[in-house]
ZAVOMI-439953 format. One line per 3 residues: number of its first residue (from 0); their letters; for each residue x, y, z of N, C-alpha, C. Coordinates in steps of 0.05 Angstrom, whole numbers. Example, Ala and Ser with C-alpha at 12.3 -4.5 7.8 and 13.67 -1.06 7.14 Angstrom:
% ZAVOMI-439953
0	AS	264:-114:156:246:-90:156:264:-66:156; 257:-45:142:273:-21:143:258:1:157
//
This chain:
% ZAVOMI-439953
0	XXX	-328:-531:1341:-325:-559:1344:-301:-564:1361; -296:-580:1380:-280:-587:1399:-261:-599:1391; -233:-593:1402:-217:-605:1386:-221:-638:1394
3	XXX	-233:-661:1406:-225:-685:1419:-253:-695:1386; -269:-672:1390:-297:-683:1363:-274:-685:1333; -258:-666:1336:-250:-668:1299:-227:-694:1304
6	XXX	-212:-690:1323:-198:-718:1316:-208:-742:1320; -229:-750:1334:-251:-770:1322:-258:-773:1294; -266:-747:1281:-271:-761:1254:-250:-757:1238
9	XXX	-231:-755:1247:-208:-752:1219:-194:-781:1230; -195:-798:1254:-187:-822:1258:-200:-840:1244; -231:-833:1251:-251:-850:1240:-254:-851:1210
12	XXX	-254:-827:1197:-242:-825:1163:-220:-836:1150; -196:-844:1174:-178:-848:1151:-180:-880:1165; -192:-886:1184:-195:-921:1180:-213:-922:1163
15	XXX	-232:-911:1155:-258:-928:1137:-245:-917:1111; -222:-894:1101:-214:-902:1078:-195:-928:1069; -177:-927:1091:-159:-951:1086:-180:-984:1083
18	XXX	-202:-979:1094:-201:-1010:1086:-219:-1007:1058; -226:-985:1041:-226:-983:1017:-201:-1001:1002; -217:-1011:976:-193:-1015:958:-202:-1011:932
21	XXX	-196:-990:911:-191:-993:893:-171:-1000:864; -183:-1011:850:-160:-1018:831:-161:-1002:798; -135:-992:791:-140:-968:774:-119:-988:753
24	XXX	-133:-991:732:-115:-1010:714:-114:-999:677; -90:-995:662:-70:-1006:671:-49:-997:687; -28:-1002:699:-11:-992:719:11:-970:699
27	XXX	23:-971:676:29:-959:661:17:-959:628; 10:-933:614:-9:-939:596:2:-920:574; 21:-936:558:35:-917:530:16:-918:505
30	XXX	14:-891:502:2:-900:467:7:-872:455; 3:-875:427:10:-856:417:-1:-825:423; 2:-811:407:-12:-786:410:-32:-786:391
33	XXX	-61:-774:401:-81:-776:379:-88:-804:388; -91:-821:386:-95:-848:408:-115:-839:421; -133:-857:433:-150:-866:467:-139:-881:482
36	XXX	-138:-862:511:-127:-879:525:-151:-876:547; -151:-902:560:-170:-914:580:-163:-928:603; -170:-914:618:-176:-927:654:-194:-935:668
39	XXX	-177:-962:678:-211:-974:691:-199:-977:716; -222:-963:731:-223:-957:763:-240:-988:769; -236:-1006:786:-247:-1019:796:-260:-1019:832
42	XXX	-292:-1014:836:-292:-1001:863:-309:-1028:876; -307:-1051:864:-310:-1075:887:-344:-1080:889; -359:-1064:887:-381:-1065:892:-406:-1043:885
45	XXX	-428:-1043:885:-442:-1024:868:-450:-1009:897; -453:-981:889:-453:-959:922:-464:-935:913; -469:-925:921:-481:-892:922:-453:-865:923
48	XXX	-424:-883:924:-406:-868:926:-400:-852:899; -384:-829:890:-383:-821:872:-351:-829:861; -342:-827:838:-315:-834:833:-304:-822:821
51	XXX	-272:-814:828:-260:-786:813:-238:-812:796; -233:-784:775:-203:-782:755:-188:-759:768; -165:-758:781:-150:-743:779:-124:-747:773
54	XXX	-110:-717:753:-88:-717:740:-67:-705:750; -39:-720:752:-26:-697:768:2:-695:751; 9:-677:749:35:-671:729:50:-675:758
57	XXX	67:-685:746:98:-685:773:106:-654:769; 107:-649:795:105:-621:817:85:-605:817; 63:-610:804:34:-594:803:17:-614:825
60	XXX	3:-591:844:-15:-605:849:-35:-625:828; -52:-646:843:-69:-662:827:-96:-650:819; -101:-644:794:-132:-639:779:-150:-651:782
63	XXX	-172:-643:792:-204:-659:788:-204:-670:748; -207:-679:735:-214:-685:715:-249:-693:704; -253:-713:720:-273:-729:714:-287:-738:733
66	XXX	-312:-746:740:-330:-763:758:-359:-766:752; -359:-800:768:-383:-811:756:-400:-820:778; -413:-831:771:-430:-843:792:-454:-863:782
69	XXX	-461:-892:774:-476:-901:775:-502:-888:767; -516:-872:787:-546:-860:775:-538:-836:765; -520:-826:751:-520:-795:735:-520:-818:705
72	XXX	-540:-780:694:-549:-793:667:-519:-799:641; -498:-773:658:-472:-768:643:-446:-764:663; -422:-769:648:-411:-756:679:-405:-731:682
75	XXX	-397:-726:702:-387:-702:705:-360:-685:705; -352:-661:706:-322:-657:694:-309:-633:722; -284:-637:725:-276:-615:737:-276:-591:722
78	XXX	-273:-572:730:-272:-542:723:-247:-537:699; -259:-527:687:-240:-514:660:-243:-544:641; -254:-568:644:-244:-601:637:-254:-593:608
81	XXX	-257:-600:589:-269:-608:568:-282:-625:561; -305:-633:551:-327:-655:544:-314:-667:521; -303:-650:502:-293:-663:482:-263:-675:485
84	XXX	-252:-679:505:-230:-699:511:-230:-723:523; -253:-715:551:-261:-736:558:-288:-746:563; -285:-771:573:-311:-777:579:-306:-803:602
87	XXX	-334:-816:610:-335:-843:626:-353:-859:621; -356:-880:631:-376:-909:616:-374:-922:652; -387:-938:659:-398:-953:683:-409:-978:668
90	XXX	-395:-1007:673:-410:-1023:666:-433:-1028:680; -448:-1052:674:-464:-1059:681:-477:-1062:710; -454:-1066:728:-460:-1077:755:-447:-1048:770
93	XXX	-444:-1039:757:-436:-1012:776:-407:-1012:784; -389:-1034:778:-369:-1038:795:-348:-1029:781; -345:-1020:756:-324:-1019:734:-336:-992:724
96	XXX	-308:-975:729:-313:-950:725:-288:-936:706; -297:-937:674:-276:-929:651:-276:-900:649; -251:-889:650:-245:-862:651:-223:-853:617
99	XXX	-239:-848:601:-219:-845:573:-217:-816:566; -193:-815:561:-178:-791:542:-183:-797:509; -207:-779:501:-207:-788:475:-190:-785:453
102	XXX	-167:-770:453:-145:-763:442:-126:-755:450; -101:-770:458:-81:-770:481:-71:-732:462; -62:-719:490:-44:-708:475:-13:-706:491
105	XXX	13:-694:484:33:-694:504:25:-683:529; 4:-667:536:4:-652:557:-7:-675:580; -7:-697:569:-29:-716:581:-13:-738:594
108	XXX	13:-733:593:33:-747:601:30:-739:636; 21:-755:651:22:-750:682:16:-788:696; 10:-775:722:3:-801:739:-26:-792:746
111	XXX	-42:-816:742:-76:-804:742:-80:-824:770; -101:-820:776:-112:-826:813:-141:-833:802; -143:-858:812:-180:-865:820:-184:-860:839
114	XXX	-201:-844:851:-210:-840:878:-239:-833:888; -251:-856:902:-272:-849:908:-289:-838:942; -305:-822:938:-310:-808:956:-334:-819:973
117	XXX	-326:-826:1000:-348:-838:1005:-370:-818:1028; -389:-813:1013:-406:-796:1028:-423:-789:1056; -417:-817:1067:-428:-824:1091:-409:-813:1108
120	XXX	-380:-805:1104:-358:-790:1123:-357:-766:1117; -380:-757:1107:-388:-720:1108:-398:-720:1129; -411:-726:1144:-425:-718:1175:-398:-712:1190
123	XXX	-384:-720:1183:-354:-713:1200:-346:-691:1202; -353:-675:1176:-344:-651:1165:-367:-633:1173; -399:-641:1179:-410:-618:1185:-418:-616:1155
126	XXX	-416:-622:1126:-439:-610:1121:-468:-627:1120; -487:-607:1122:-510:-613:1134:-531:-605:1105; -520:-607:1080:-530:-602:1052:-517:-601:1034
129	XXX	-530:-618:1014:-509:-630:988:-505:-600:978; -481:-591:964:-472:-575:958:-459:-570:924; -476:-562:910:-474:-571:874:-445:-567:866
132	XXX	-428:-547:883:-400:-547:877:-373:-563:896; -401:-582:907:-379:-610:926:-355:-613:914; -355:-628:890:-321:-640:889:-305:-617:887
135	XXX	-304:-590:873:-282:-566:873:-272:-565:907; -303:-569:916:-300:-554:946:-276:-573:962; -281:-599:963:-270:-619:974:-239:-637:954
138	XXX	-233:-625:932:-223:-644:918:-188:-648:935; -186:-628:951:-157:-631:964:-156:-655:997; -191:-655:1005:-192:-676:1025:-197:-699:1013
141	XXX	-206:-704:988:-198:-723:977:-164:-738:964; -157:-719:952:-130:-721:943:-112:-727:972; -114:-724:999:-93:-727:1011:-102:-743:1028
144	XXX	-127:-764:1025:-141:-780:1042:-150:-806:1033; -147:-803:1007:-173:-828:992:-156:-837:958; -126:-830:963:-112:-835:934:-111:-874:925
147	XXX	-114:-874:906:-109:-910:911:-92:-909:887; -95:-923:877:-64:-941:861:-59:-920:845; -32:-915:837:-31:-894:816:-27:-905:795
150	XXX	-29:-894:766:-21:-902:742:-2:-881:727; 3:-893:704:14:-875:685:12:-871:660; 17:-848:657:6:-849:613:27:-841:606
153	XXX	47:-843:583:63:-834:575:56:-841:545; 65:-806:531:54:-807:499:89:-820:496; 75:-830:466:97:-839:447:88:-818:418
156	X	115:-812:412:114:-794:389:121:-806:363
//
């Protein structure tokens, strides 16, 4: 690929991310330990895009956690994630996307990321077939391209 073709789409990618907006609420989120704590990603409109949780401990890179999507029957989890911690819910209209920790624990103390991936800016990248281990594969061109509001959880003991 030519170098004048890739910086076309990495121009063209990071204008059509910026005029994305998501809203990841609440902006700081204390509760106890043993507690649920819950995030609602708001993505503006109902889409075919898919939507991440990611967790990032200050100085660790950021974790895949969680993702959903409108037509999946359940969501889905990053690697090593647990089903029994978390989970997600999608209201009605597709536009409200709840990401809960079913039982806070200390380790859970970070800044979490809504981020959604919009699929139509894969032709950019060349691939040319959905790929069952997409988000592992891609979760760092997401993380440094498509971050929106951050939040925070902090346990209380």
């Amino acid at each position: 690929m030519s170098s004048a073709l890739v910086t076309y789409c990495v121009l063209l990618w990071i204008t059509y991310a910026e005029s994305q907006t998501l809203s990841l609420t609440p902006l700081n989120n204390a509760v106890n330990l043993g507690e649920r704590a819950t995030f609602s990603c708001n993505v503006g409109a109902k889409d075919g895009d898919w939507v991440f949780l990611l967790k990032q401990i200050p100085g660790n890179a950021p974790q895949l956690i969680i993702y959903n999507q409108h037509s999946f029957t359940s969501p889905r989890y990053g690697p090593g994630i647990s089903t029994d911690r978390y989970t997600a819910t999608i209201n009605a209209a597709a536009t409200e996307y709840h990401f809960i920790i079913k039982k806070v624990e200390t380790a859970d103390t970070a800044h979490y990321y809504c981020v959604k991936w919009f699929g139509s800016i894969s032709a950019c990248h060349c691939d040319k077939e959905f790929d069952k281990n997409w988000p592992q594969k891609h979760v760092n061109r997401i993380r440094n391209s498509l971050m929106s509001d951050c939040t925070s959880v902090d346990t209380e003991m």
